[in-house]
N, C-alpha and C positions, 0 to 999 in steps of 0.2 A: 504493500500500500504506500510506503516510503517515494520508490520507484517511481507508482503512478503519480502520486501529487507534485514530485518533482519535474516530471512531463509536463502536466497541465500546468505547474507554474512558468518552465520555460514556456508554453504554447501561447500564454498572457503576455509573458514578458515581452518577447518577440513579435507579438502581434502589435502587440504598441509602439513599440520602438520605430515597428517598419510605417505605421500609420505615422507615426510622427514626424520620422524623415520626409514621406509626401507629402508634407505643407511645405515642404524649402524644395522639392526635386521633381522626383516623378511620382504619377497618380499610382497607387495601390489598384490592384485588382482583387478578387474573390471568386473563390469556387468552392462548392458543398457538393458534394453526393455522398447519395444513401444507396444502399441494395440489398434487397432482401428477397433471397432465395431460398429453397428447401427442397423437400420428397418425401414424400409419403406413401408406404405399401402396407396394404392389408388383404389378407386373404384368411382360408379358415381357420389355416394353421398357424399364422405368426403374423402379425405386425412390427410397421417398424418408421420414423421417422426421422429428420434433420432439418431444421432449421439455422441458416446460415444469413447475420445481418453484419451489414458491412458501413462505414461512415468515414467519409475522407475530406477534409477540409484543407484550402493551398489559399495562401496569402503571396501576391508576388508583385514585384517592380523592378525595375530594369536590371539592377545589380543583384537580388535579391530574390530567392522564393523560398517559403516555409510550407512545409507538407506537415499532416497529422494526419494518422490514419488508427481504425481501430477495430475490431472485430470479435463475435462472438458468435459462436458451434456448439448448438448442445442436439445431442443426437439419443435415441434410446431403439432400443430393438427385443420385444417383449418384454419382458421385466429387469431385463438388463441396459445399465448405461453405458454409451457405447464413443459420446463424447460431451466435454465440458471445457472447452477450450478458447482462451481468452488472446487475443494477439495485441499490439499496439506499439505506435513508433512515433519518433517526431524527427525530419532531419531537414537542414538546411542546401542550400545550392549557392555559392558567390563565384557571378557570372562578369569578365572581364569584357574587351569589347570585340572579342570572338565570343559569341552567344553559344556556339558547337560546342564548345571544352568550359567544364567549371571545373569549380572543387566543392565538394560536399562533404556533411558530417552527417551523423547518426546517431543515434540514441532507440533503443525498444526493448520492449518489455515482454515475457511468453509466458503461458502456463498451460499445457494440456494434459487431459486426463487419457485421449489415445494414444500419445506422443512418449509419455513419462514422465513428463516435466514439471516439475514442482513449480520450481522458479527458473527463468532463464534471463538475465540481464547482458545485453550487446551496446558496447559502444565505439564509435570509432571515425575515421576520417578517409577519405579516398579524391580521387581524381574521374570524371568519364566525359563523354566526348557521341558526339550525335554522328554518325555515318550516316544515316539519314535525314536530313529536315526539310518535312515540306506538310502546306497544309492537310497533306492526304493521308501523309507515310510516315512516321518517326522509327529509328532503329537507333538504341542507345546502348555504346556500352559503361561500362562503371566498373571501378577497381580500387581496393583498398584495405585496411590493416583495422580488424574488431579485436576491440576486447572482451571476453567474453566469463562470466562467472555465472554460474547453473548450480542448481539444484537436480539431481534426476533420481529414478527409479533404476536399475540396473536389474534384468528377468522377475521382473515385476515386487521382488521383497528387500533389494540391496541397497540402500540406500546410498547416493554417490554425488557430494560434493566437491566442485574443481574450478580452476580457470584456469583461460587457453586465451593465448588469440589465435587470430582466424585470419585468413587471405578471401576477401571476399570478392566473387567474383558474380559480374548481373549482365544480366542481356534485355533489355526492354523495348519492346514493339506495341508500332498500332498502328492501323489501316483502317482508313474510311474510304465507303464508300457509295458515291454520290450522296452524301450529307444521310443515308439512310443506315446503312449496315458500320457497323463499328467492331474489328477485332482487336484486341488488346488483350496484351499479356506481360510477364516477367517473371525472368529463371533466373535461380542463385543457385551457386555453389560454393559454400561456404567451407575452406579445409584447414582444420588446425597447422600451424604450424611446428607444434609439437607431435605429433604422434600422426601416421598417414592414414591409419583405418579412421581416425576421427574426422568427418566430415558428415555436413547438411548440406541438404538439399531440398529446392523449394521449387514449384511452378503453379504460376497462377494466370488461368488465363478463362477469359470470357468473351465468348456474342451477343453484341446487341443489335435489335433492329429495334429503332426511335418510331415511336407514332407519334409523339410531339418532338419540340426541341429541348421540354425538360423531362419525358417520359421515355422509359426502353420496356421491352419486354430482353430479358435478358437470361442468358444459357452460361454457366460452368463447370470449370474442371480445374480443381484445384488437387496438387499432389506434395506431399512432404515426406520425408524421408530423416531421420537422425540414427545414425548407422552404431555409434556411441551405445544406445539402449536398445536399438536392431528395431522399432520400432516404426511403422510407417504408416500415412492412412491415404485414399484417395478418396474423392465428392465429386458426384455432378450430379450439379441441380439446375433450377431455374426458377424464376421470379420476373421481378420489377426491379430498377434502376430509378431513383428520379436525382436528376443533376440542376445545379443553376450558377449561371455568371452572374458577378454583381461586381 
């Protein structure tokens, strides 16, 4: 809980800051989305459900963009629970006057109950750089040095605290198309640099197709993998999106 209030107060902090600068510089922009997907099966012999909500908030200006993102999975399959899983992050972007290449920081927070995860706190700083930019196309990559202190599970009864850093390494895309269809995604690979079997691994990607321009109907597939507790889950679900610029 520590973690999180320290998140949310950097998320104030920084938001003010950057609003402040925009009275002497450039205008602040805003963006919120929500998304909230799930799945649901029942038949006579077993039920089973997942609910997955999603909330992303970007504060930005020319030199400048603040992301907070946050999420929450709780899944059950008959009388057994099958997930409880909290995510959230806050990182920065300072953009020179090549707008392709920045440098970013990171800060997040994890805890899942398919994963093992007690507690997992990541922080850290990198470099990435746009191979793609255009209004249709982005392809980004990202690369950089986590620090990483966890809590986990070890075959579900071992209890196992440590810190590592990590080489963290991201691919991020997204495709529109003609202002209707939206794919977007992002893969990490996350490899201690102490020990080689330890590494994560994340992918997260979604379809939307927009019936408004702040409504999607939206499809995912999200996958994770912590090889550490040998632990791994996959989802695809689908829902609604709603987005807005201000």
């Amino acid at each position: 809980m520590k973690i999180l209030r320290l998140c949310f107060l950097l998320t104030v902090l920084t938001t003010v800051s950057l609003s402040a600068a925009a009275q002497f510089s450039d205008s602040v922009h805003y963006y919120v989305k929500y998304a909230s997907t799930g799945s649901f099966n029942r038949t006579e012999d077993a039920k089973s459900f997942l609910l997955n909500n999603a909330l992303a908030f970007k504060v930005s200006q020319k030199r400048v963009m603040l992301n907070a993102d946050a999420s929450y999975i709780y899944g059950r399959q008959d009388q057994s629970q099958t997930n409880n899983d909290v995510s959230s992050s806050i990182n920065f972007n300072l953009y020179g006057n090549n707008r392709r290449f920045y440098y970013w920081g990171l800060t997040s927070y994890d805890k899942s109950y398919s994963l093992k995860i007690n507690n997992r706190f990541q922080g850290g700083l990198g470099v990435a750089y746009d191979v793609i930019r255009r209004p249709t196309a982005v392809v980004n990559l990202s690369d950089g040095i986590l620090f990483e202190n966890a809590d986990l599970i070890l075959k579900d009864t071992i209890p196992d605290k440590y810190q590592t850093f990590r080489n963290s390494f991201r691919v991020y895309y997204k495709w529109t198309i003609k202002s209707i269809i939206v794919l977007e995604g992002t893969q990490y690979w996350q490899q201690s640099l102490a020990t080689g079997s330890d590494y994560i691994l994340k992918s997260n990607n979604a379809l939307s197709i927009k019936l408004r321009s702040w409504l999607a109907i939206t499809a995912a597939l999200n996958y994770n993998k912590v090889n550490r507790t040998g632990r791994e889950n996959l989802f695809m679900n689908y829902g609604l999106t709603v987005e807005k610029y201000f």
